[in-house]
N, C-alpha and C positions, 0 to 999 in steps of 0.2 A: 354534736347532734347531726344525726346522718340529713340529707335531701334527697329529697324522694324524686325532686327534676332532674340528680344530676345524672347524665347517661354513663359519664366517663371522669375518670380523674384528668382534670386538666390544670395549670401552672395559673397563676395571678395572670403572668403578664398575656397566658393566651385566652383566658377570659377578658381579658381590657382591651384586647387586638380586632376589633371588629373583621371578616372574612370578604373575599368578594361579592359574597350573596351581601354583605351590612348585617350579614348576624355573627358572633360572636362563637366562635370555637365551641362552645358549653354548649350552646343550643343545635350548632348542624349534627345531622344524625337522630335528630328529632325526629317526630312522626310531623307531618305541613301542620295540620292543625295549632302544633305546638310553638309556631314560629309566629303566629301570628297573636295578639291579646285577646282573652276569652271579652266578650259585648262586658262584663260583671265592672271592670275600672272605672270606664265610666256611665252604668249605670249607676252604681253608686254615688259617682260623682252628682249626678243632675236627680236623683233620689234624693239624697243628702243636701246637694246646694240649693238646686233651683225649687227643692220641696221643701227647705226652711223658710223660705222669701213667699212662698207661697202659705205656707203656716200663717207666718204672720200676717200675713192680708186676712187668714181665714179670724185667728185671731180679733184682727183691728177691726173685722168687721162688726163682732159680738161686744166688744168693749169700747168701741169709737175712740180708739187712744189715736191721734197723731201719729206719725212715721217719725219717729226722730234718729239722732245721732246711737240711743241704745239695739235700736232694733236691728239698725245697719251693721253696728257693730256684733251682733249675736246672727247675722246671718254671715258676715265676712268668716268668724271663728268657724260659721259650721260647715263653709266652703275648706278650710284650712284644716279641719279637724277627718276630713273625708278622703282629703288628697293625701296626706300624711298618712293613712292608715293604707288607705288601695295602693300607692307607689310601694311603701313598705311590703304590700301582700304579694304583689304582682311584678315588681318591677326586675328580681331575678329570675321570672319565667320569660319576661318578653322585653324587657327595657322601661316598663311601665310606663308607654305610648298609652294615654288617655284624653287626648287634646291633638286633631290633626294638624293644627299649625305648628305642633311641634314634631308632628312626623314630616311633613313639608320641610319645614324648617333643616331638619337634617338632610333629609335628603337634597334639597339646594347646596347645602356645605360639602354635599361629597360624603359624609358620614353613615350615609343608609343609603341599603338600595332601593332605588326608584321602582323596581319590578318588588316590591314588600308595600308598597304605598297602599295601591287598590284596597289589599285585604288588610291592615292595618283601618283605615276610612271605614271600611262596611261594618267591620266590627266596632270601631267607634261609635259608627252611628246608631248600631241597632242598638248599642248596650245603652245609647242616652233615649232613643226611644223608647225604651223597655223600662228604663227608671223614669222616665217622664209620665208612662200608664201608671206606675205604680203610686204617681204621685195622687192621682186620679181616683185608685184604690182607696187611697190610706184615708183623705180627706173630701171624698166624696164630690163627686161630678160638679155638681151645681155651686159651693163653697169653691171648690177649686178655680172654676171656669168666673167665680165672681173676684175673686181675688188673682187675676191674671194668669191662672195655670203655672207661674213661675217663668215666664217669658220675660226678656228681659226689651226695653223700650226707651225709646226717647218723645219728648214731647215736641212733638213738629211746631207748636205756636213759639215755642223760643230756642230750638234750636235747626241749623240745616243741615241736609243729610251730605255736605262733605264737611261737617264739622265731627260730628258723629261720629264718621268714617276713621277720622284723623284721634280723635279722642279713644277708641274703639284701637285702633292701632297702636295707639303709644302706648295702654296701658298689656298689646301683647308683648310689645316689644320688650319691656322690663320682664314680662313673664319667661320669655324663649332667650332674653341676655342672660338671665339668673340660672338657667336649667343650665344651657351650654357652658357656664361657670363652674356648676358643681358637679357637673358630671365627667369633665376632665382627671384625668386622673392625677395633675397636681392639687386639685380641691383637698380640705381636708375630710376622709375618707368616713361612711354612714353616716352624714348631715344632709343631704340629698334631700328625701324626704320635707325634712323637717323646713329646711331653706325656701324650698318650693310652694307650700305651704303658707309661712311666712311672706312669702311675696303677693301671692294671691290675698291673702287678706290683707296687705296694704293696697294694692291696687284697688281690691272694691272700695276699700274707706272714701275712696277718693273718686272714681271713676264711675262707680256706683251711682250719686247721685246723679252723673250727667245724662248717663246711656246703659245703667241698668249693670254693667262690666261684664257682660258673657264675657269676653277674651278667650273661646272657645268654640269654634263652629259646631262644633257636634253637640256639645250642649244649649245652645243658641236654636240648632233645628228640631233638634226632639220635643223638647217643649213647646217649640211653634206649631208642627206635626200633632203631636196631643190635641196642644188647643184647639186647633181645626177640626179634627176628628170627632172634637167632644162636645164640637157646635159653638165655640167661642168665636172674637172676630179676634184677628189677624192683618197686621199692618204691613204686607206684600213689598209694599212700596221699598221700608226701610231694613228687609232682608237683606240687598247687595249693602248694607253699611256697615255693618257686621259682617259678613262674610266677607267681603274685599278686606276690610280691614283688621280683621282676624288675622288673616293668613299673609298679608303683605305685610302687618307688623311684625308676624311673628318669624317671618323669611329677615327682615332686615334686622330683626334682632338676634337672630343666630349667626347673621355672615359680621355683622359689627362684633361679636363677642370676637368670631372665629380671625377676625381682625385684628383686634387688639390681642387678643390671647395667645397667637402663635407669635412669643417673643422664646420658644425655644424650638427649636428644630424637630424634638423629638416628642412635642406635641402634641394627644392622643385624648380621643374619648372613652368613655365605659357607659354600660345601662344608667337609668336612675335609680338602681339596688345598692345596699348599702356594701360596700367590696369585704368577700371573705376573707376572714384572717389566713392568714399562713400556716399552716400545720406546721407546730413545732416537731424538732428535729433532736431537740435534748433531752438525754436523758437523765433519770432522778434517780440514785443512788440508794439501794435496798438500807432504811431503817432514817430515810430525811424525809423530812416534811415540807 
């Protein structure tokens, strides 16, 4: 099946070989636009995530059911269910950066370049703005804005905001340890996706009920931005708890992978896209099957 991104025939190993710019052989010679992820990753993302969690507020409010262990469970899947499809969609056009702590995160390791950040962040962010309106859209101003807009929160009366901070970090750490695992190119090869996915909805199982599990700045601000916008209140205060600890967990969990992981010398990353097969080279003999 042809690709319609690819500009040029290029080798396995020079598609896995990140360039001095941190983008990969396939991609320079691109038009810029192309180098960077379209806002669509994660709008989807916080469309899909932070607008299931919001559902279900809209939901529990009509039916007075409790918040239980089902509900957490069917918004974790729908975080999982979103990531798994957009890295799948996206992740051979750009590396499927949808989460700035994990752009941060590389580029601390040396693995991406620093001058790709900026515009990486602005299109994260508009894209979870943009899914955070749509949440707005779908479920209606005043239903939405009563069931939290999908914001995610902690409750100041038992917990403190460097506790938060620390809880909010550890569960990005497992997120950006897991990515920089399977996106090596010893991993075994199109699980990407699916792994990362998997991770993220164990982390809310658990993380979820402390501090909401953004484990994503840009998904964390869109929804705060929404809410604001659309006349909700907004807890200011506990913005730097999340966002410090977003981005510092997700920094210390790429340099620890990057840590432990270079036990071989020749040691390398690739996008989070699933790696093309190898064009075979053999041929089939006129009248075998």
């Amino acid at each position: 099946m042809s690709n319609i991104f690819r500009q040029a025939a290029v080798s396995p190993e020079e598609v896995r070989s990140p360039g001095p710019s941190g983008l990969s052989p396939a991609c320079r010679g691109r038009p810029a636009w192309q180098h960077h992820p379209p806002p669509l990753g994660t709008g989807f993302l916080v469309f899909i995530g932070a607008g299931s969690a919001a559902a279900t507020g809209v939901i529990a409010a009509g039916t007075k059911a409790p918040f239980s262990m089902a509900e957490l469970g069917v918004i974790s899947f729908a975080f999982m269910l979103v990531i798994v499809g957009a890295v799948y969609a996206i992740g051979h056009i750009s590396g499927g950066h949808i989460n700035p702590a994990v752009t941060l995160s590389l580029a601390v390791s040396g693995k991406f370049s620093w001058r790709e950040v900026p515009g990486y962040w602005a299109a994260q962010l508009a894209g979870a703005v943009a899914g955070a309106a749509a949440i707005y859209l779908t479920l209606g101003r005043l239903a939405t804005i009563a069931a939290g807009g999908g914001v995610t929160a902690y409750n100041p009366a038992t917990m403190g905001f460097g506790r938060a901070l620390v809880i909010e970090a550890l569960g990005t750490f497992m997120l950006v340890f897991v990515i920089f695992g399977v996106i090596d190119h010893r991993a075994v090869p199109g699980w990407a996706p699916m792994a990362i996915g998997a991770i993220v909805f164990a982390v809310i199982i658990v993380v979820g009920p402390a501090t909401g599990a953004a484990i994503n700045p840009a998904r964390y601000l869109g929804a705060v931005f929404m809410l604001k916008a659309f006349g909700g209140n907004v807890l200011w205060s506990q913005v730097p708890a999340y966002l410090i600890g977003d981005l510092a967990g997700g920094v210390l969990g790429g340099l620890a992978w990057a840590g432990i992981g270079r036990v071989r010398a020749d040691a390398s990353f690739t996008s989070l896209a699933p790696a093309e097969p190898v064009p075979s080279t053999e041929t089939v003999s006129e009248g075998t099957s």
